[in-house]
C-alpha positions, 0 to 999 in steps of 0.5 A: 500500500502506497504511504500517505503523502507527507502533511501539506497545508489544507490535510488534517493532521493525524491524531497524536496522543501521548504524555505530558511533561506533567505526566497527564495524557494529551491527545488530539482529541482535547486539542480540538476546537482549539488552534494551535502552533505545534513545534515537532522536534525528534528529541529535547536535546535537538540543537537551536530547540531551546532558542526557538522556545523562548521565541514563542514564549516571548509571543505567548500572549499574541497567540492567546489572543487569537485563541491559540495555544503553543505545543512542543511535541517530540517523539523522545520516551515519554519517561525523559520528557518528564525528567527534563520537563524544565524547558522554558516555559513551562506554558509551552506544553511539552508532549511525547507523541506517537511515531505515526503522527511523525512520520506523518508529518515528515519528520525525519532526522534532528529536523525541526518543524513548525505546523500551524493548524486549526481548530479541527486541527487542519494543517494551515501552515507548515514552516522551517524552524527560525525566528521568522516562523513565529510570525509566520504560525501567528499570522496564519493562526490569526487570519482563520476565519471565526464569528462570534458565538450565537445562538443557532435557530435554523441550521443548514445541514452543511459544511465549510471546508477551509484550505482545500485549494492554496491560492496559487491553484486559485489562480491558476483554474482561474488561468485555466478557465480563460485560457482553455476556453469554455461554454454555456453552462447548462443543467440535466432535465427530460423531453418530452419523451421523459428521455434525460436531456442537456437544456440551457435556458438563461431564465435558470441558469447563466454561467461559463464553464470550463470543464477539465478532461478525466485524462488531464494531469490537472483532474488527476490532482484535484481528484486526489487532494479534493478526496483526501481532505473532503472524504474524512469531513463527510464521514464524520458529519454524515457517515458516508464515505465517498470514494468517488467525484463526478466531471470537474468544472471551473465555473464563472458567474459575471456580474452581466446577470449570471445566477443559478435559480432554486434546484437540487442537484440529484433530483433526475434519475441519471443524476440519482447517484449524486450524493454530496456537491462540492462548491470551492471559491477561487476568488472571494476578494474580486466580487460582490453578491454570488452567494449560495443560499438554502432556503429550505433552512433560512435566508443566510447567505454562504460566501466560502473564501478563497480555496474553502468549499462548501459541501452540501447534499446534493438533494438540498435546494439551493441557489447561486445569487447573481453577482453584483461587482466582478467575476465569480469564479469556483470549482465545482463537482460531487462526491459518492459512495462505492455503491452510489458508483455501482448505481451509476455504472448500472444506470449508463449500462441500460441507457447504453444501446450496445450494454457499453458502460463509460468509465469517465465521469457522469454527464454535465 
C-alpha cells in the first residue's frame, strides 16, 4: 500500500496522543476546537530547540489572543520528557507523541518543524524552524476565519471546508478557465419523451464553464487532494464515505446577470447517484453578491473564501445569487459512495444501446 503523502497545508493532521511533561495524557482529541502552533522536534536535546522556545514564549500572549495555544511535541520516551520537563516555559506544553503522527508529518532526522493548524486541527501552515516562523504560525493562526458565538435557530445541514485549494491553484483554474476556453453552462432535465436531456435556458441558469478532461494531469490532482481532505469531513458529519467525484468544472458567474435559480442537484434519475456537491471559491476578494443560499433552512447567505468549499447534499435546494461587482469564479463537482458508483455504472449500462458502460465521469 502506497504511504500517505507527507502533511501539506489544507490535510488534517493525524491524531497524536501521548504524555505530558506533567505526566497527564494529551491527545488530539482535547486539542480540538482549539488552534494551535505545534513545534515537532525528534528529541529535547535537538540543537537551536531551546532558542526557538523562548521565541514563542516571548509571543505567548499574541497567540492567546487569537485563541491559540503553543505545543512542543517530540517523539523522545515519554519517561525523559518528564525528567527534563524544565524547558522554558513551562506554558509551552511539552508532549511525547506517537511515531505515526511523525512520520506523518515528515519528520525525519534532528529536523525541526513548525505546523500551524486549526481548530479541527487542519494543517494551515507548515514552516522551517527560525525566528521568522513565529510570525509566520501567528499570522496564519490569526487570519482563520471565526464569528462570534450565537445562538443557532435554523441550521443548514452543511459544511465549510477551509484550505482545500492554496491560492496559487486559485489562480491558476482561474488561468485555466480563460485560457482553455469554455461554454454555456447548462443543467440535466427530460423531453418530452421523459428521455434525460442537456437544456440551457438563461431564465435558470447563466454561467461559463470550463470543464477539465478525466485524462488531464490537472483532474488527476484535484481528484486526489479534493478526496483526501473532503472524504474524512463527510464521514464524520454524515457517515458516508465517498470514494468517488463526478466531471470537474471551473465555473464563472459575471456580474452581466449570471445566477443559478432554486434546484437540487440529484433530483433526475441519471443524476440519482449524486450524493454530496462540492462548491470551492477561487476568488472571494474580486466580487460582490454570488452567494449560495438554502432556503429550505433560512435566508443566510454562504460566501466560502478563497480555496474553502462548501459541501452540501446534493438533494438540498439551493441557489447561486447573481453577482453584483466582478467575476465569480469556483470549482465545482460531487462526491459518492462505492455503491452510489455501482448505481451509476448500472444506470449508463441500460441507457447504453450496445450494454457499453463509460468509465469517465457522469454527464454535465
Amino acid at each position: 500500500m502506497m504511504a500517505p503523502p507527507v502533511l501539506a497545508v489544507g490535510d488534517k493532521a493525524p491524531f497524536c496522543f501521548g504524555l505530558t511533561g506533567a505526566g497527564d495524557f494529551y491527545s488530539f482529541q482535547d486539542q480540538t476546537g482549539r488552534p494551535a502552533a505545534v513545534i515537532l522536534a525528534p528529541s529535547l536535546e535537538t540543537p537551536s530547540l531551546a532558542g526557538l522556545i523562548d521565541a514563542f514564549a516571548a509571543r505567548l500572549g499574541d497567540f492567546a489572543a487569537c485563541e491559540a495555544d503553543v505545543r512542543l511535541v517530540v517523539s523522545q520516551h515519554v519517561v525523559t520528557v518528564c525528567q527534563r520537563h524544565l524547558v522554558s516555559p513551562a506554558l509551552v506544553t511539552t508532549i511525547a507523541g506517537n511515531a505515526e503522527f511523525f512520520q506523518r508529518c515528515g519528520l525525519a532526522g534532528d529536523a525541526v518543524i513548525v505546523l500551524a493548524i486549526d481548530r479541527d486541527q487542519r494543517v494551515i501552515g507548515r514552516f522551517a524552524p527560525s525566528h521568522s516562523s513565529v510570525a509566520a504560525a501567528l499570522a496564519a493562526l490569526t487570519a482563520v476565519p471565526r464569528e462570534a458565538p450565537c445562538d443557532i435557530v435554523a441550521p443548514a445541514p452543511v459544511l465549510m471546508v477551509p484550505y482545500l485549494l492554496a491560492p496559487e491553484q486559485c489562480r491558476a483554474l482561474i488561468a485555466r478557465h480563460e485560457a482553455g476556453g469554455n461554454f454555456d453552462s447548462g443543467f440535466a432535465g427530460v423531453d418530452a419523451a421523459g428521455a434525460p436531456q442537456y437544456k440551457i435556458d438563461y431564465a435558470k441558469k447563466k454561467r461559463r464553464d470550463h470543464l477539465i478532461a478525466a485524462d488531464d494531469p490537472m483532474h488527476a490532482e484535484l481528484r486526489d487532494a479534493l478526496l483526501r481532505r473532503c472524504a474524512p469531513e463527510i464521514k464524520r458529519a454524515f457517515q458516508v464515505e465517498v470514494s468517488h467525484i463526478d466531471r470537474l468544472l471551473i465555473g464563472r458567474y459575471d456580474d452581466d446577470g449570471c445566477f443559478f435559480r432554486r434546484h437540487r442537484d440529484n433530483a433526475q434519475a441519471s443524476l440519482a447517484f449524486r450524493q454530496f456537491a462540492i462548491s470551492v471559491n477561487l476568488n472571494a476578494e474580486d466580487y460582490d453578491g454570488g452567494e449560495l443560499l438554502f432556503p429550505e433552512y433560512n435566508s443566510h447567505r454562504y460566501r466560502p473564501g478563497t480555496g474553502t468549499g462548501l459541501i452540501f447534499s446534493a438533494s438540498l435546494l439551493h441557489e447561486a445569487a447573481p453577482v453584483l461587482r466582478g467575476s465569480r469564479y469556483v470549482l465545482l463537482s460531487f462526491l459518492h459512495s462505492a455503491e452510489a458508483e455501482a448505481r451509476r455504472r448500472a444506470c449508463l449500462a441500460s441507457a447504453a444501446p450496445s450494454g457499453a458502460v463509460s468509465a469517465g465521469a457522469a454527464s454535465l
